[in-house]
C-alpha positions as a printed Julia matrix, in Angstrom:
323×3 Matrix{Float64}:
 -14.81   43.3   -21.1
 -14.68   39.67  -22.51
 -17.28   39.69  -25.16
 -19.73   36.82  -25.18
 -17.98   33.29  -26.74
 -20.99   31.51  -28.13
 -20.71   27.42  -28.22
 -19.94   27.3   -31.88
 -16.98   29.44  -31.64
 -15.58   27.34  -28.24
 -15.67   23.81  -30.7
 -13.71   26.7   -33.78
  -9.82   26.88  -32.4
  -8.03   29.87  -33.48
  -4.93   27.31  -34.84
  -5.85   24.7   -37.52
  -3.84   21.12  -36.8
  -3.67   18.15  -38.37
  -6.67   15.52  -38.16
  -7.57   16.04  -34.44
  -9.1    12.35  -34.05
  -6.15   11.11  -35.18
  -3.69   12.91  -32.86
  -6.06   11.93  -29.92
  -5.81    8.58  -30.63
  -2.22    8.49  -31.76
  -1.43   10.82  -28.37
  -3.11    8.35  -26.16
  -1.3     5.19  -27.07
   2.27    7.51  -26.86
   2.1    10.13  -25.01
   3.32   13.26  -26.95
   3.23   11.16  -30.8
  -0.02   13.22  -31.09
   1.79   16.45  -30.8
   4.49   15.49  -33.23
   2.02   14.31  -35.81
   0.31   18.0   -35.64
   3.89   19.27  -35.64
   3.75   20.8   -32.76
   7.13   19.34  -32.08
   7.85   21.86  -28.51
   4.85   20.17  -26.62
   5.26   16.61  -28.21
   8.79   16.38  -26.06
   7.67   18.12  -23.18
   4.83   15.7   -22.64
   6.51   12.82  -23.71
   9.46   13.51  -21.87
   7.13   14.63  -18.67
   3.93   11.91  -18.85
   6.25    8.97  -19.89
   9.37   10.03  -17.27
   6.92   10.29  -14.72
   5.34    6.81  -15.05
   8.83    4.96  -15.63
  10.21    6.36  -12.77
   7.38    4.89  -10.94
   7.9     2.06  -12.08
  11.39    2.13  -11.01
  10.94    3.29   -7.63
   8.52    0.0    -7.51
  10.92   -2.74   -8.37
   9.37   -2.76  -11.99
   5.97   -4.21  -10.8
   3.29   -1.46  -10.04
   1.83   -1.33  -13.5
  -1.15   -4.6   -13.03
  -4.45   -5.01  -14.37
  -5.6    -7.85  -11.74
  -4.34   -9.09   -8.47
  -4.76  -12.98   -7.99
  -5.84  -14.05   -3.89
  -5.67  -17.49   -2.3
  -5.31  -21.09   -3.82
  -1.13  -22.32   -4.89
   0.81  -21.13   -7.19
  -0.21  -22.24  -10.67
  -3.73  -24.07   -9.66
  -6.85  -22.03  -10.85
  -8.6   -21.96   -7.6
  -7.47  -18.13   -6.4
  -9.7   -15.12   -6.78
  -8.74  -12.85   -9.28
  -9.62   -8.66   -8.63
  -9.23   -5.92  -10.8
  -6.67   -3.07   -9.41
  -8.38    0.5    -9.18
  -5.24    1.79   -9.7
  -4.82    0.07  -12.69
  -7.76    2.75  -14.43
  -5.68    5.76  -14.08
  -3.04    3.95  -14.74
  -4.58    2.94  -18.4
  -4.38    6.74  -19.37
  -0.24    6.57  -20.31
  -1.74    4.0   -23.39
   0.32    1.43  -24.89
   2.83    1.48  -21.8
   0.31   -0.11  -19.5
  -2.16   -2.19  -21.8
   0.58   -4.85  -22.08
  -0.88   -5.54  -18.95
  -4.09   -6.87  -19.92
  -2.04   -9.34  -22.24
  -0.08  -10.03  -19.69
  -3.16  -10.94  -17.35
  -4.57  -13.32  -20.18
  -1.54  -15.34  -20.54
  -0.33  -15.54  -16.51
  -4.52  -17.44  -16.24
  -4.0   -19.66  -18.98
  -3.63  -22.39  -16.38
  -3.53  -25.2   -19.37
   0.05  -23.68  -20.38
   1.53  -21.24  -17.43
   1.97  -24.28  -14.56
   5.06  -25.47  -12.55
   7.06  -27.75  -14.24
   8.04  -31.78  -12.91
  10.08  -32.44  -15.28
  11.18  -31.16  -18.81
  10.22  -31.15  -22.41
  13.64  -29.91  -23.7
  17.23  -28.92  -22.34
  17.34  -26.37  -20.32
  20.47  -23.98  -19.68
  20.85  -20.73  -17.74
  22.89  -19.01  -14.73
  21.36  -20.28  -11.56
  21.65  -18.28   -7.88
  20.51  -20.32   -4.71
  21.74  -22.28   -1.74
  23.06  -26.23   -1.19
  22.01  -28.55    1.08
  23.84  -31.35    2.02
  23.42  -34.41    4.99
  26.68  -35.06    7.05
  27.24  -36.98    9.84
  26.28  -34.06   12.2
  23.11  -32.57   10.28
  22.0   -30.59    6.97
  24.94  -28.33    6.54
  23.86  -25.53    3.84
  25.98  -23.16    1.33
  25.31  -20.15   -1.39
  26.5   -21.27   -4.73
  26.25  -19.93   -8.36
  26.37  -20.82  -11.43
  25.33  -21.92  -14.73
  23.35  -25.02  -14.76
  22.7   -27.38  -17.01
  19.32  -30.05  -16.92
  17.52  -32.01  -19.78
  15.01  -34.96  -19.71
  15.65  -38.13  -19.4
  14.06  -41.78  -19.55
  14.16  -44.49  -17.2
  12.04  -47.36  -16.49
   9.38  -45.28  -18.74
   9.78  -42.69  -16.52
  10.7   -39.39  -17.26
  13.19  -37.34  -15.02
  15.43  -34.9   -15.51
  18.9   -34.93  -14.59
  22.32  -32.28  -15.18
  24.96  -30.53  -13.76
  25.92  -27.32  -11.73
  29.13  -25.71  -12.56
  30.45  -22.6   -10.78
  31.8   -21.63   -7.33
  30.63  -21.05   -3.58
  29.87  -17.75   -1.54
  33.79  -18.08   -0.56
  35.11  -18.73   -3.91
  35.55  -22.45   -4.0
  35.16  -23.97   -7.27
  31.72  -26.38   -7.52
  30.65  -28.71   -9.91
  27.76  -30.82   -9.18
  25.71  -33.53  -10.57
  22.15  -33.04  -10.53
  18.88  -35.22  -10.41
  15.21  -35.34   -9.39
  13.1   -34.69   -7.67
  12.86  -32.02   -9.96
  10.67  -28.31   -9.99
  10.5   -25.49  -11.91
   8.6   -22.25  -11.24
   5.64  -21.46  -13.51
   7.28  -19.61  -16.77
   5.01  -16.3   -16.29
   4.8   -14.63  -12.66
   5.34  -11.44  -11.38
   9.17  -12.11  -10.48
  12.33  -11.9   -12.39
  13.64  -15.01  -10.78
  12.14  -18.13  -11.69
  11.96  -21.13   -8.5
  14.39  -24.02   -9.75
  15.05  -27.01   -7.04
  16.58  -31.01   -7.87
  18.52  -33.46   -5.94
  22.35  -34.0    -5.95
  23.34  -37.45   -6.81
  26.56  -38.82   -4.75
  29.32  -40.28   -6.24
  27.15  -41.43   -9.56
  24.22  -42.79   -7.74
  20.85  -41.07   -7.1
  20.16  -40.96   -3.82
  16.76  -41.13   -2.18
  15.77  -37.36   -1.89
  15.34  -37.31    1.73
  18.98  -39.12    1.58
  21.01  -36.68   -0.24
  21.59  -33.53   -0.56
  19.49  -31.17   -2.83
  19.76  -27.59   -4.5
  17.41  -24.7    -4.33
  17.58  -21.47   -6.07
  16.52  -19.06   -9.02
  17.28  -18.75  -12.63
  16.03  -15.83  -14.94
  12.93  -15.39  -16.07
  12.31  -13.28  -19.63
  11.68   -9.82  -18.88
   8.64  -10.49  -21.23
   7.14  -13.18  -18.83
   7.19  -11.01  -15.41
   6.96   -7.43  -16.57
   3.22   -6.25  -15.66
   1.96   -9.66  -15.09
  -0.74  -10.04  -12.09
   0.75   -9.78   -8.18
  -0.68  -12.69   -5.91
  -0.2   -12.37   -2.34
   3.37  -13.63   -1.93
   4.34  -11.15   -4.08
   2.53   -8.51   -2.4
   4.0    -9.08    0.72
   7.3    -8.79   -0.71
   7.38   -5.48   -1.89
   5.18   -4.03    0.84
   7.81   -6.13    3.19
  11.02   -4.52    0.59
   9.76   -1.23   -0.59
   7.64   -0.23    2.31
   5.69    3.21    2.06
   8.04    3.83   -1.27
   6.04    1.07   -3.2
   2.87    3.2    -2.25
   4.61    6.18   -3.33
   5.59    4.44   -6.71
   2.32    3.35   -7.45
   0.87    7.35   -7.01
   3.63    7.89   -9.94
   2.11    5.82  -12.72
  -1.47    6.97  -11.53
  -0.6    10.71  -12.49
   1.25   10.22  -15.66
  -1.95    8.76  -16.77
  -3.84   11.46  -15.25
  -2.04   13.75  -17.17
  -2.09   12.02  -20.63
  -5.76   12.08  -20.58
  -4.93   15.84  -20.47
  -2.75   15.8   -23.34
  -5.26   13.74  -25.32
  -7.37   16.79  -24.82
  -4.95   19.13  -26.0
  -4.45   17.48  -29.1
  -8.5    16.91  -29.85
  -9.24   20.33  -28.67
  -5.82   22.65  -29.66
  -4.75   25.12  -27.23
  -6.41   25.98  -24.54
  -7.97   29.66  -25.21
 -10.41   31.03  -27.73
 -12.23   34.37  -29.36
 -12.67   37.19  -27.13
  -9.92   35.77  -24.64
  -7.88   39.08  -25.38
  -6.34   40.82  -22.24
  -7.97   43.26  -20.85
  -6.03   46.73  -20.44
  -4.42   47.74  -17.0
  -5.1    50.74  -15.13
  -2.23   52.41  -15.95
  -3.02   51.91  -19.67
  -6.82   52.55  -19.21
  -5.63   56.24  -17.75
  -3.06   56.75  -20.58
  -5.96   56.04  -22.85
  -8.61   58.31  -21.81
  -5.85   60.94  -21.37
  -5.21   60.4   -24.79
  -8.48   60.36  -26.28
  -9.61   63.52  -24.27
  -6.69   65.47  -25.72
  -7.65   64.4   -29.36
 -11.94   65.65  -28.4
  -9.96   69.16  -26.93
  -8.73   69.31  -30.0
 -11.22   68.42  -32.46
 -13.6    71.11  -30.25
 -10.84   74.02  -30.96
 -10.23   72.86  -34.65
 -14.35   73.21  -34.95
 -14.81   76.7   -32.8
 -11.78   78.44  -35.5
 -13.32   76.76  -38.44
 -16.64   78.55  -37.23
 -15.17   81.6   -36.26
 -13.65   82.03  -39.79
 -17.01   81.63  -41.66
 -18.77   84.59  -43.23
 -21.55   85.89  -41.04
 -24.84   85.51  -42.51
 -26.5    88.12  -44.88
 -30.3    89.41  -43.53
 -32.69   88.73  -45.7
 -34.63   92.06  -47.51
């Protein structure tokens, strides 16, 4: 039988670590650095390599954007009338640690609506590879074309006004060279969203001279945005609808992903607060078979300790009577 553990002995684990507060904490924010620290070095790379593959494969399977604190609802892009709502998901999510608090960073700078807000025109030059389509007005209607890039815009003054104007080298979907000159009207994506492409549209000027925009042609497209202004910033409903209208019942799936590896960090937090997982009196009990051999065994050594005591009794000088 499994003799009584009282609660004092349950809090005593058979294996002394290393500061157990410390490898809680330090196994939360990393899953598996908690481990290492108590040199326990076989369970620090199976959870690590487990809780931390586990979540960023999820977040792979999602197009990189499951892991979100808040989810933003209504209003335009960049204005501060939309509803903001936390993500449920988001709590389990919170167990992996440092992996998915950037997102509560990320959430304070994408509502800073006095800095994160579509651009009009430009504060500096601006280079970068561009991806998008041209429009142009001929004789028999808007004719449209892919074309890449690298573009090139920077501000410019006129009249006291400021505008922005550039150019567009690179080549069509069939391979014809391009080069294009480039003017206003002139908009630029907000520089933190949930996207890795970053809205870019201007006019094309004609033969040197700006056209009226509903004159001439105009470009529309994408450039990058830094992987550290879209990873785990807040979804709004466009880009819900996109990877719902992508992904489908995979993004779903992705999301379950990143909700267990934090599930199971919390576990591993545990582990290193609490040690292993057994304590005193937790031996194993014998099996039948052993139980049998045992009794066999210890009647064989009473037979024999009864034989041993009859002879020694036998051999003993009988008593004297008393005269």
């Amino acid at each position: 039988m499994v003799s009584p553990v009282s609660p004092d002995t349950m809090s005593d684990p058979q294996n002394k670590f290393k500061n157990p507060m410390v490898a809680a904490v330090l196994a939360y924010l990393i899953p598996g650095a908690g481990h290492f620290y108590q040199g326990r070095l076989f369970k620090g790379v199976l959870y690590s390599a487990c809780i931390l593959g586990t979540f960023f494969y999820g977040m792979h399977l999602g197009d990189w954007r499951t892991v979100y604190s808040h989810t933003y609802h209504g209003g335009h892009q960049g204005m501060g009338d939309r509803s903001r709502k936390w993500s449920f998901g988001y709590f389990a999510q919170l167990g992996v640690g440092l992996p998915a608090l950037l997102a509560i960073v990320q959430t304070k700078r994408y509502g800073n609506v006095d800095e994160n807000y579509p651009q009009r025109t430009l504060d500096a030059p601006l280079t970068a590879p561009f991806t998008g389509t041209m429009y142009r007005e001929t004789d028999d209607g808007e004719v449209k074309q892919s074309v890449s890039g690298e573009i090139t815009l920077e501000p410019y003054k006129q009249d006291f006004q400021r505008e922005v104007r550039g150019n567009l080298k690179g080549a069509t979907d069939d391979g014809q060279p391009i080069e294009l000159s480039l003017t206003g009207p002139f908009f630029l994506g907000q520089p933190i969203a949930a996207s890795p492409h970053r809205q870019l549209s201007c006019g094309i000027e004609e033969q040197g001279e700006a056209q009226a925009f509903d004159r001439s042609g105009r470009l529309e497209g994408s450039i990058p945005r830094r992987l550290a202004d879209w990873i785990e910033v807040p979804l709004d409903d466009n880009n819900l609808r996109d990877l719902h209208g992508r992904l489908g019942k995979y993004y779903e799936l992705a999301l379950v992903y990143t909700w267990i590896a934090g599930l199971l960090n919390v576990l591993a937090v545990w582990d290193a607060l609490e040690g292993p997982a057994y304590g005193h009196g937790d031996e194993e009990e014998p099996s039948d078979e052993e139980s049998n051999d045992k009794d066999k065994s210890d009647g064989d050594e009473s037979e024999t300790q009864t034989a041993d005591s009859k002879k020694s009794t036998s051999k003993a000088p009988a008593a004297q009577p008393v005269s």
